[in-house]
C-alpha positions in Angstrom: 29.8 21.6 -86.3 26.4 20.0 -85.3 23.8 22.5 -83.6 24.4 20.4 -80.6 28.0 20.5 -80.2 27.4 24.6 -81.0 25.2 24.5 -78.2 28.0 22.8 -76.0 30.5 25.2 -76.6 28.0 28.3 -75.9 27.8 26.4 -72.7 31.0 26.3 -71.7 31.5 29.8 -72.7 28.6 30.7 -70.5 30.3 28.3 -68.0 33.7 29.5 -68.1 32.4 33.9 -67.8 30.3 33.0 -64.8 32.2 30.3 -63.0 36.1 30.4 -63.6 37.3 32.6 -61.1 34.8 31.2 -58.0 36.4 27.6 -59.2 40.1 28.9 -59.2 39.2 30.4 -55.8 37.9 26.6 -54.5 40.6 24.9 -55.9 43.2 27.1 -54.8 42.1 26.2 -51.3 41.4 22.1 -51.8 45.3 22.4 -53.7 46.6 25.2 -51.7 48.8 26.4 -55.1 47.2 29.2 -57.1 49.3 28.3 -60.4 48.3 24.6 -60.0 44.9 25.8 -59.3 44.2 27.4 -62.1 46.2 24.6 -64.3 43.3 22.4 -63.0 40.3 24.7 -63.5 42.0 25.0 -67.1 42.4 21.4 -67.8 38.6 20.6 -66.8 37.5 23.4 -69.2 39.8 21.3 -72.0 37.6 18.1 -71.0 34.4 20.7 -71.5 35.2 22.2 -74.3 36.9 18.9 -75.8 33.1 17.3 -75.7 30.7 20.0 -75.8 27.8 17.9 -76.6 27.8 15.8 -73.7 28.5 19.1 -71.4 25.4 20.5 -72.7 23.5 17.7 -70.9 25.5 17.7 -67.9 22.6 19.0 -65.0 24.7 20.9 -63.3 27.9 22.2 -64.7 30.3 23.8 -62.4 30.0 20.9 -59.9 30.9 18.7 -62.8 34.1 21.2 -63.7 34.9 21.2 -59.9 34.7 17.5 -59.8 37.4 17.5 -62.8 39.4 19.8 -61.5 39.6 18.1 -58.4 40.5 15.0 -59.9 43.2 15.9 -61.9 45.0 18.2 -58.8 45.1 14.5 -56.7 46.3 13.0 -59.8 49.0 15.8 -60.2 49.5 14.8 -56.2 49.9 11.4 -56.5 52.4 12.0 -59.7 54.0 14.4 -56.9 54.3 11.5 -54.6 55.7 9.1 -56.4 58.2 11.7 -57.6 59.1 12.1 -54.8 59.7 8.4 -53.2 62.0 8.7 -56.4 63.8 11.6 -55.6 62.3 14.0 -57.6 61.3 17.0 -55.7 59.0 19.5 -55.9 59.4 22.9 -54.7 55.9 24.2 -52.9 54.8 27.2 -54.8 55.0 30.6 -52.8 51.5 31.8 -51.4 49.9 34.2 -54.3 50.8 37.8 -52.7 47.8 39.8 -53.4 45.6 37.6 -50.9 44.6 39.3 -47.7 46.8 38.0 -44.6 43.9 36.0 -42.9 43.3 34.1 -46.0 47.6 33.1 -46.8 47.1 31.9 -43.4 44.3 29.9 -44.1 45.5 28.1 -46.8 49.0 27.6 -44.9 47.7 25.9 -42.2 45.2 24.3 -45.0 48.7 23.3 -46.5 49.7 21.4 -43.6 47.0 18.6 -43.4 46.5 15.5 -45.2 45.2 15.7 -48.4 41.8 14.1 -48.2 40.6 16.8 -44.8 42.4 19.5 -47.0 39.9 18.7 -49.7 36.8 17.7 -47.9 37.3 21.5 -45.8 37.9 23.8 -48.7 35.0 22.2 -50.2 32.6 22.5 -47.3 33.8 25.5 -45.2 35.2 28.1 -48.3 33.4 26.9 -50.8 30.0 26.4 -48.7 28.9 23.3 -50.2 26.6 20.4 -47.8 28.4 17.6 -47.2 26.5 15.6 -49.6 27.9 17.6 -52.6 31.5 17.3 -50.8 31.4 13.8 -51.0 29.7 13.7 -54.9 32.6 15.6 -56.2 35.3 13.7 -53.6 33.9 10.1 -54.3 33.1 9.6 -50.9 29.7 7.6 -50.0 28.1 9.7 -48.1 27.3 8.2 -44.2 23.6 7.7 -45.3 24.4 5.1 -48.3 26.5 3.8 -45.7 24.2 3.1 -43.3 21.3 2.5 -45.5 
């Protein structure tokens, strides 16, 4: 193992400790399914940990892992999709019964819109990120490159 890929891997150690749980707790309301939630917080640690050197130059780390993890839960709900037009269905997983009333009700009614407002609200309103890192890790253009 090069010094730089040891370096990587310290990082997403480091990564993993202090940032883990807070991303679970994001993606669990962008995906509204804590199992699939922490599936997709696991599989962008994978993609860390499967090329450590280039994580240790990414700037900011957990808003790359978010970004992942977000990626692969619309890919796991397009695959959804489409398994469904086929016939396949898919049962919703039950709301994870050790979260406080308020916030099962949240991420019900969460549940109930579209996928891209589900997203783009988790992201800004529970996760508290400005709108410009909302739609970095989303894809979006923002409305300045827009109108610039």
């Amino acid at each position: 193992m090069t010094e730089r890929t040891g370096m990587g891997m310290d990082r997403v150690q480091e990564c993993f400790e202090a940032s883990y749980r807070r991303l679970v707790g994001q993606l669990y309301a962008v995906c509204g399914d804590l199992t699939e939630a922490e599936e997709v917080v696991a599989e962008a640690f994978v993609q860390a940990a499967s090329r450590p050197g280039q994580f240790a130059r990414v700037e900011n780390p957990e808003a790359w892992l978010r970004t992942v993890a977000v990626n692969s839960a619309r890919s796991r709900h397009r695959r959804r999709k489409l398994g469904e037009r086929l016939g396949v269905t898919h049962a919703i997983a039950p709301l994870h019964p050790e979260l406080s009333t308020q916030r099962m009700a949240l991420v019900q009614a969460l549940r109930a819109l579209p996928t891209g407002q589900r997203e783009a609200l988790a992201l800004h309103y529970l996760t508290d990120l400005p709108i410009q890192q909302v739609a970095d890790t989303l894809g979006c253009l923002s409305a300045r490159s827009r109108l610039g």
